[in-house]
N, C-alpha and C positions, 0 to 999 in steps of 0.2 A: 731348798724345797723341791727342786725340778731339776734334772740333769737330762739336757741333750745333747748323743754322744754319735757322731757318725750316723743320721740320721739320712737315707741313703730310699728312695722311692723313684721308681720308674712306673709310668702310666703312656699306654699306647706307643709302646718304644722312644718315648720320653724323657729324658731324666726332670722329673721335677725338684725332686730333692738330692743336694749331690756331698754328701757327709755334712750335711748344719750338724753344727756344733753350738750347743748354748747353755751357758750355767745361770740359770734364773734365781732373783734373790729369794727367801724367803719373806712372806708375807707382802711381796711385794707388786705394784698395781704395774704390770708391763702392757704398754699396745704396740701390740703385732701389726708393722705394717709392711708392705709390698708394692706394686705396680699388679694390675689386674693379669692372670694368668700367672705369677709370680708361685704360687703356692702355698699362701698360705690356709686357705680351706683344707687343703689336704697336709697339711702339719697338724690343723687343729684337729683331723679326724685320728692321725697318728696316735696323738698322745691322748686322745681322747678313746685308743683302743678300738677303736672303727674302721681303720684300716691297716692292713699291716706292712712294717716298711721291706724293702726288699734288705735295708741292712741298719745297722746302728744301734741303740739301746736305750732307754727310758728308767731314771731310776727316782722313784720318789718316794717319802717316808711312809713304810707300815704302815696298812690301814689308814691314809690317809684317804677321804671324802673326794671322788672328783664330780665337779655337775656339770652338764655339758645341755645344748637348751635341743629338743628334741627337730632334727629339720620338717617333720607331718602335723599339721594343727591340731590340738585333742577337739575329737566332738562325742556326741553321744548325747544322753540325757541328762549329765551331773551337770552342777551348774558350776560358775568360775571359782566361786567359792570354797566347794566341796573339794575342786580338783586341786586348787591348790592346798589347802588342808592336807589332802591323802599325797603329797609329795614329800610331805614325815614322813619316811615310812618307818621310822621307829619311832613314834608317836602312835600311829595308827594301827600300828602291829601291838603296841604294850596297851592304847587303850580297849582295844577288842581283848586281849588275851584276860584283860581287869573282869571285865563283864561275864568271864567262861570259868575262872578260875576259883579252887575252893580251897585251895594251900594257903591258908596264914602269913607262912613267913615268905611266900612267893610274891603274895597280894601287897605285901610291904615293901619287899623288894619292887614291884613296876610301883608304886606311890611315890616313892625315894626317886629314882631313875625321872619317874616326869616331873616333879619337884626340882632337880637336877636341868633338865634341857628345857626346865620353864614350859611346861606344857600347858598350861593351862592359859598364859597370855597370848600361845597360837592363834587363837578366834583374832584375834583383834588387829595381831602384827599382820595376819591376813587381809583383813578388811582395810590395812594401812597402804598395804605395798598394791593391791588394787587397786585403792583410790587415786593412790600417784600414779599410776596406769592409767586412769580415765575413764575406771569402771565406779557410775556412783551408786548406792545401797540396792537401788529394784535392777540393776545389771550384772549384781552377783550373783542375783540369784532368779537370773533366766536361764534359758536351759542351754547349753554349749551350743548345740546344733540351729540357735536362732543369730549366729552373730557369723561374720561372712570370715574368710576366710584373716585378715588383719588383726582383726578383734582376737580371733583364737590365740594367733602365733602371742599376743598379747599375755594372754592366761600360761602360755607356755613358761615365757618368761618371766610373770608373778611365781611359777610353780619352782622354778630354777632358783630367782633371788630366794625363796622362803625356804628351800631346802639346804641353805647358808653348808654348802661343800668345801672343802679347805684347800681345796681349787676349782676355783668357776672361770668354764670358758665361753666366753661370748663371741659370737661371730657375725657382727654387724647387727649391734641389738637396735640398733633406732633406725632400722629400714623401716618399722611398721608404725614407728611413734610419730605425734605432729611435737613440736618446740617444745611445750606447755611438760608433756611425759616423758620428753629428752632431759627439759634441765632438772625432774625428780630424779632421774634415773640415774646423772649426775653426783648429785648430792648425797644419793643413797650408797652409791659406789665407792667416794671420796670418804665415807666413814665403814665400809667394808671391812671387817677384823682377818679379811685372811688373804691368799696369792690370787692373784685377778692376772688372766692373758685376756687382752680384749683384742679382737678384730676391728678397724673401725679405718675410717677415711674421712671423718669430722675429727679437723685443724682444733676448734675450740672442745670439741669433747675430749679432743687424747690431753689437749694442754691442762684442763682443768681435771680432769680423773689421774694419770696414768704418773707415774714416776719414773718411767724407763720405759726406752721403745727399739722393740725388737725388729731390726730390718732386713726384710729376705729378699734378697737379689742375687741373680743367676745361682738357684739354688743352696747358695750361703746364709749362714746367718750372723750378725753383728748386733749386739748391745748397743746402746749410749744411754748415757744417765740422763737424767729428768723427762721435759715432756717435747712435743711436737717441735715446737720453734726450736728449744735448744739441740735436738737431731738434726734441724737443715741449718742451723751453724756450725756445727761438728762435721756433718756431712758436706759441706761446704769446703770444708777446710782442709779433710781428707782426698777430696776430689782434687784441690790445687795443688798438695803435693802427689797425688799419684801422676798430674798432668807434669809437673814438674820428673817427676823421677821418670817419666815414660818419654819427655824429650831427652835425659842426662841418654836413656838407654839406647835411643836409637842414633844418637851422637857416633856413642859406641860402637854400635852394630856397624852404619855405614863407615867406620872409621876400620872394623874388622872388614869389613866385605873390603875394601880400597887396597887393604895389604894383601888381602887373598890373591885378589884379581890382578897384582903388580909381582906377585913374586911367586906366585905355582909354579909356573915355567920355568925359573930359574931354578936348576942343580943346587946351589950353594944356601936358598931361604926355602924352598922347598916342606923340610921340616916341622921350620918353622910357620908357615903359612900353611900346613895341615895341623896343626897345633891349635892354630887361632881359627881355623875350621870347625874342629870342636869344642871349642869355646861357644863360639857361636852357636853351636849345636844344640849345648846345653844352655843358652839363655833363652831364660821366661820370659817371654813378653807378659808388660806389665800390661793391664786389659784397658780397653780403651773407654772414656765415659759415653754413656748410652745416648744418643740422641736421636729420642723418637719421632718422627713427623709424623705418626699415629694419632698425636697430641693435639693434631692444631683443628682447632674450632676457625671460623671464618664468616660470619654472619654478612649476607650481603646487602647494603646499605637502600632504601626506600627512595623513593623519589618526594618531596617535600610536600606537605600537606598543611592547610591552611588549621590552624585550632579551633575551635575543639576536635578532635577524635570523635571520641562519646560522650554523649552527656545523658544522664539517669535521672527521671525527672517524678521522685514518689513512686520509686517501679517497684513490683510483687514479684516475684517469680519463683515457681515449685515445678512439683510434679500432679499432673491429675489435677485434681479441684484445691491439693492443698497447697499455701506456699509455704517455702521454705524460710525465703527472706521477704521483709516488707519495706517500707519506706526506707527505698535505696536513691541517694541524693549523689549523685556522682560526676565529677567532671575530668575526663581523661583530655590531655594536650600531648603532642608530639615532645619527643624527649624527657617525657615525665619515666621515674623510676620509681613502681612502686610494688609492695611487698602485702599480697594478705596476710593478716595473721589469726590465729585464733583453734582452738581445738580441732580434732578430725571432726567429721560429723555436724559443726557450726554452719556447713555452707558455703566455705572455701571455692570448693570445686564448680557448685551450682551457679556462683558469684560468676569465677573464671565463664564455664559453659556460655553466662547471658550474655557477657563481653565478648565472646567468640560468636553469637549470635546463631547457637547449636541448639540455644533455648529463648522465646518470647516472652516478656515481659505479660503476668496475668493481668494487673492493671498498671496502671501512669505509664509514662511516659518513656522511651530509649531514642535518641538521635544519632546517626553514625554520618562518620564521612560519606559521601556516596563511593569516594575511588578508594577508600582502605580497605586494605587488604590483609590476612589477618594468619599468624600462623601458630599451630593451637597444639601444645606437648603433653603426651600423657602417657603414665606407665601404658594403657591398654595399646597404645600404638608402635610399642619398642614390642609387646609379645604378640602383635598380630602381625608382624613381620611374617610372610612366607620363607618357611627355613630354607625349599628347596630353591628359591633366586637368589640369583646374586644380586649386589647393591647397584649393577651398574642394570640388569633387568629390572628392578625397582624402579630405577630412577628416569629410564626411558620410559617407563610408561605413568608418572607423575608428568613428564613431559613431554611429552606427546607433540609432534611435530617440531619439536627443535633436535638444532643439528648433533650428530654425536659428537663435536668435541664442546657445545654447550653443555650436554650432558656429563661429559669427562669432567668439565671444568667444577661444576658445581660438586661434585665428588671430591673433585682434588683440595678443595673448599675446608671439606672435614677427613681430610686423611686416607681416600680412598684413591688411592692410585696404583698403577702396576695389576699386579697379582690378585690385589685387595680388593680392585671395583667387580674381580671375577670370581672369588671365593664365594660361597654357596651361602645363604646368612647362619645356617645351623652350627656353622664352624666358628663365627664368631663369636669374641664375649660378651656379655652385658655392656661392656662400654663401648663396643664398636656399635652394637647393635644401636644402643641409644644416640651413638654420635650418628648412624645413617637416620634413624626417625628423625632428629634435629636438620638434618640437608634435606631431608623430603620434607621437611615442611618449610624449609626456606629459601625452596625452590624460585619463588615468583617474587623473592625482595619485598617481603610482608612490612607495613608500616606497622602495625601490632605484635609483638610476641608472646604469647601466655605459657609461661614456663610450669605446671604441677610438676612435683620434686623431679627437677634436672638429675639431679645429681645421685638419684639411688645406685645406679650401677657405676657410676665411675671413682676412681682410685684419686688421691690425693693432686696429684699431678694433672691431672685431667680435669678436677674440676678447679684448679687454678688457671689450667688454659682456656676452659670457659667462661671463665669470671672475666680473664681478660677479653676477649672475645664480643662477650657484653658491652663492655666498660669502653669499648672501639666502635659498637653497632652504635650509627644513627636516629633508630627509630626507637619506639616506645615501649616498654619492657614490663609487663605484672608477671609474678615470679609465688610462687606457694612454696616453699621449703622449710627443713628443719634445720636447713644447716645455716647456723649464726653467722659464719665468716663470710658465704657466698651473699646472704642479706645483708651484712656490714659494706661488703665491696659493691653493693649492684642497688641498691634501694636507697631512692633518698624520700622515697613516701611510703607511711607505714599505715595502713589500711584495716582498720580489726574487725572482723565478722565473728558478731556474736551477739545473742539474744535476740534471734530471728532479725537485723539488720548489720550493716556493714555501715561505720564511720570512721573518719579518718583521728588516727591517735595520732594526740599532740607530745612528742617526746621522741628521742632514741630510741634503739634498739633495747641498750642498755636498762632505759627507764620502762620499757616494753615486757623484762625480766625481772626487775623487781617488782612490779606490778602483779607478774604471777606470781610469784614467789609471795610476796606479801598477802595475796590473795589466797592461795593455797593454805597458808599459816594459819589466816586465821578462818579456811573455813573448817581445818582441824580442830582446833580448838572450839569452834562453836557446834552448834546440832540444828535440824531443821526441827520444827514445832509440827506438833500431831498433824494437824492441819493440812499442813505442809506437808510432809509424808503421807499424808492418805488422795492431795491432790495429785502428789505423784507417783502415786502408786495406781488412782487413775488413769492418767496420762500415760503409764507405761502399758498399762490394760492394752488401751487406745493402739498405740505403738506396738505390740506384740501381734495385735490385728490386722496393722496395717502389712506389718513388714512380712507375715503370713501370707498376703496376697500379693504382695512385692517380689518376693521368690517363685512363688508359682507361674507368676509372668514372668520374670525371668529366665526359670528353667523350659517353660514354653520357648521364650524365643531362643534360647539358646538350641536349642536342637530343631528349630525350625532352621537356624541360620546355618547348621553342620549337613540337615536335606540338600537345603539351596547349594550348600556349597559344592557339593554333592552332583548337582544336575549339572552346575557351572559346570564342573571339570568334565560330565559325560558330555556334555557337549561341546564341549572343548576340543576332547578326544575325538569327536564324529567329527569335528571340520578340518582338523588338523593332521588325527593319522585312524583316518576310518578302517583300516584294517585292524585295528586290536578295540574297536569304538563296539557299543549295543549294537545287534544286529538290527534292532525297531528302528533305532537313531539314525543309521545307514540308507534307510530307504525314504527319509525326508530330502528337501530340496538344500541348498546351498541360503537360500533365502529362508527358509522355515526355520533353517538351525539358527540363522543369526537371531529371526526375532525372539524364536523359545529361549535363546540366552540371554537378549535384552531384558526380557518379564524376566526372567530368571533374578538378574543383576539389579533389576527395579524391587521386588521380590526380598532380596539381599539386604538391602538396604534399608529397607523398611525396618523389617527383621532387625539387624544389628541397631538400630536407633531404639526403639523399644526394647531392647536388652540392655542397652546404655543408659535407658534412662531411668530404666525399673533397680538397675544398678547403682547409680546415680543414687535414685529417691531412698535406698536400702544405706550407703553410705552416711547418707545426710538423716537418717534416722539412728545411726549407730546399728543398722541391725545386720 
């Protein structure tokens, strides 16, 4: 189905790809996996014809279909509905040409043709591969431009499955999905009728989709049959004879070097010891196994805390006048391991936030330790990283008055040492990035940890090293994720927020998934009553109003907070190199600048909480 043959890419004097080589089966479900920086993004743009290699070749069958899922969210006016529809595009080209045409035997020919690719059950497989998505009937048909930035990439990838390509490339498709639209997406893939390369770093998603996984390291490529687990046995195994053959060779080598160095000098072996010089010359060192200490997570241990943590006692809590969740009964204790679960949008986050104590309880009751201390992960905090510092200027100024090798140390904590505490953050990857926000916030040995999805930027390997990591920490751990394995290994309490409250489910993980699954079944099979759709078709009225005012505050503070950020830096520049500062800034005092930056910083602050929370309330609305 797929030949790749000396595939050969250089980026920024680089080599990323250095002749992969890979013969893919046909119809077959491969996941492509790698170590972060490894290259696989840029293999899948390869063959996806999006980038071109500097060398090697692509051969796949005639007119064969590729779909590849677009990296820009679709917006505009069409709704989710419409867009995936129009990603027929031979559907959508034959049913317009129907409508125009006045040839007989042409008009027969497109009737025959959409008869043929099933045209006519389109509407419906639509409305299916949506639903499993987490789009229900009145959010198909709002308008693109009302759903943030998540939700799109969502309808991207309805438009990709529904254009059924006879190769479809995914490239980490359940970064935007909560559990619930990972295990549809699953099951939809697993009965997939044609060749699947999937990108991916969820353990249980490559095992339960994929039948062969594709592994790119130092620019190479290597097959093994079946799914994840059966790769790091195989791999496993290759690893102990290369370690084995890479001891037999340096046996060798030092055994060459001994006769070199004993018999040069002598007239009489001479020859022979220039003989075994080029022998030596021409042996390959076999390469050695990679041992990262980029890898290591290090969570530093809490000082002991009497129980309870938190207790929630009938608590409300929203945004503005409304809430989100109500009658929330909760008892957090030291070394408890627990897991929200429940769709995007249910209140997850809001939940996290009240715990983190980022948001107030509207009515009942919240009790906290008074000495817990609390440390709070969120994608927003890996992208508001300043690109231009480095991790070790980050981190002095989370810590402010302690010594630099306190500072060093906690770096060294998660992989930042050397070179690495002084790279600039723009340079690094998503996984570095996310492992320095995880050391900036567990700067002070937090008794609390609130994990929202750990693991989006990190590579297989890395979120085993935080699993462990976890599984070592002392303290008290609430974790939001999609990824099965990291919640099998780290939760042993399973928490479901949904239907404006959060109660504790009594069962596994396992029984936590046929629960959806059973639940999904049968709300296929059933339909909502008039009633019922006209209630919620008010209620989205409602919802389409709110989240209307929700964005407008948003986008307010958002460019209120890019001003401020704005003044910070001129003022910045006027106390620190007033020669290249505002000429107005220059003629303030030393004291005037500090406090216009203070208001500034207070200012700041304001600002980004009201952007967070209008973000927040727009989340927790779906919008």
């Amino acid at each position: 189905m797929l030949n790749l043959t000396d595939i050969t890419v250089r980026l920024g004097g680089r080599t990323i790809l250095d002749n992969a080589t890979a013969k893919l089966p046909p119809r077959g479900r491969i996941g492509l996996i790698g170590r972060n920086g490894a290259g696989k993004s840029t293999l899948v743009k390869v063959i996806a014809d999006q980038l071109e290699p500097d060398g090697g070749s692509i051969d796949m069958p005639r007119g064969a279909k590729l779909g590849y899922i677009a990296q820009e969210a679709p917006g505009g006016t069409a709704t989710p509905f419409e867009t995936v529809l129009a990603a027929d595009v031979e559907r959508a080209a034959l049913l317009e040409e129907s409508e125009t045409s006045h040839d007989p035997d042409r008009l027969g020919e497109i009737h025959e043709r959409l008869i043929a690719i099933d045209a006519h059950a389109a509407p419906s497989r639509a409305a299916r591969i949506l639903v499993g998505l987490g789009f229900d009937e009145e959010m198909q048909h709002r308008e693109l431009e009302s759903f943030s930035g998540g939700w799109r990439m969502r309808v991207a990838l309805a438009s990709l499955l529904f254009s059924q390509p006879d190769l479809l490339l995914l490239d980490e498709p359940s970064n935007h999905l909560d559990l619930e639209a990972v295990l549809w997406l699953e099951d939809f893939l697993k009965s997939y009728p044609a060749t699947i390369l999937l990108v991916s770093h969820e353990r249980d998603f490559l095992n339960n989709v994929v039948d062969h996984i594709l592994h790119l390291e130092r620019g190479k490529l290597t097959l093994y049959p079946g799914g994840y687990d059966a790769f790091e046995r195989q791999r496993a195994e290759r690893q102990a004879q290369l370690a084995a053959a890479r001891a037999k060779q340096q046996a060798e080598r030092e055994k060459l070097q001994d006769y070199i160095a004993r018999n040069s000098a002598r007239a009489s072996t001479a020859k022979q010891a220039q003989s075994r010089q080029k022998a030596l010359a021409r042996m390959q060192p076999i390469a050695e196994l990679v041992d990262d200490p980029s890898l290591s997570f290090d969570f530093p241990n809490p000082d002991e805390l009497r129980p309870p943590l938190i207790t929630l006692d009938m608590a409300s809590v929203g945004y503005g006048a409304t809430p989100i969740l109500q009658r929330l009964n909760l008892r957090i204790d030291p070394d408890d391991r627990i897991a929200l679960l429940g769709r995007n949008g249910n209140g997850k986050t809001t939940l996290a936030r009240l715990l983190a104590a980022q948001l107030t309880p509207m009515d009942g009751g919240i009790n906290c330790s008074g000495k817990m201390k609390v440390g709070y992960f969120t994608q927003y905090q890996v992208e508001e990283l300043d690109r231009d510092d480095t991790p070790l200027q980050h981190m002095t100024r989370n810590m402010a008055g302690a010594s630099p090798g306190a500072v060093r140390a906690q770096l060294g904590r998660f992989g930042f040492s050397g070179d690495k505490a002084t790279t600039k953050v723009g340079k690094l990857s998503g996984g570095e990035r996310a492992r320095l926000a995880l050391a900036l916030i567990t700067r002070d040995a937090p008794h609390l940890l609130i994990l929202d999805e750990p693991t989006n930027h990190l590579d297989v390997d890395a979120r085993e090293a935080l699993i462990q990591a976890l599984n070592g920490y002392t303290g008290t751990v609430v974790v939001v994720s999609h990824d099965r394995h990291m919640l099998e290994m780290t939760a042993d309490r399973l928490v479901l927020v949904d239907q404006g409250t959060a109660r504790e489910f009594d069962g596994t993980l396992d029984d936590y998934i046929s629960f959806v699954l059973s639940k999904d079944s049968s709300g296929a099979k059933g339909g909502a009553s008039k009633a019922d759709r006209k209630e919620a078709r008010k209620a989205a009225a409602e919802a389409r109003e709110k989240s209307t005012a929700l964005r407008k505050a948003a986008k307010a503070a958002e460019a209120e907070v890019a001003t401020l950020g704005q003044r910070i830096k001129s003022l910045d520049q006027a106390m620190f190199d007033p020669a290249n500062a505002e000429a107005a800034l220059t003629k303030l005092t030393m004291t005037d600048l500090m406090k216009r930056r203070a208001e500034a910083a207070a200012a700041l602050e304001a600002a980004e909480l009201v952007w967070m929370e209008a973000s927040e309330a727009l989340e927790a609305i779906g919008g």
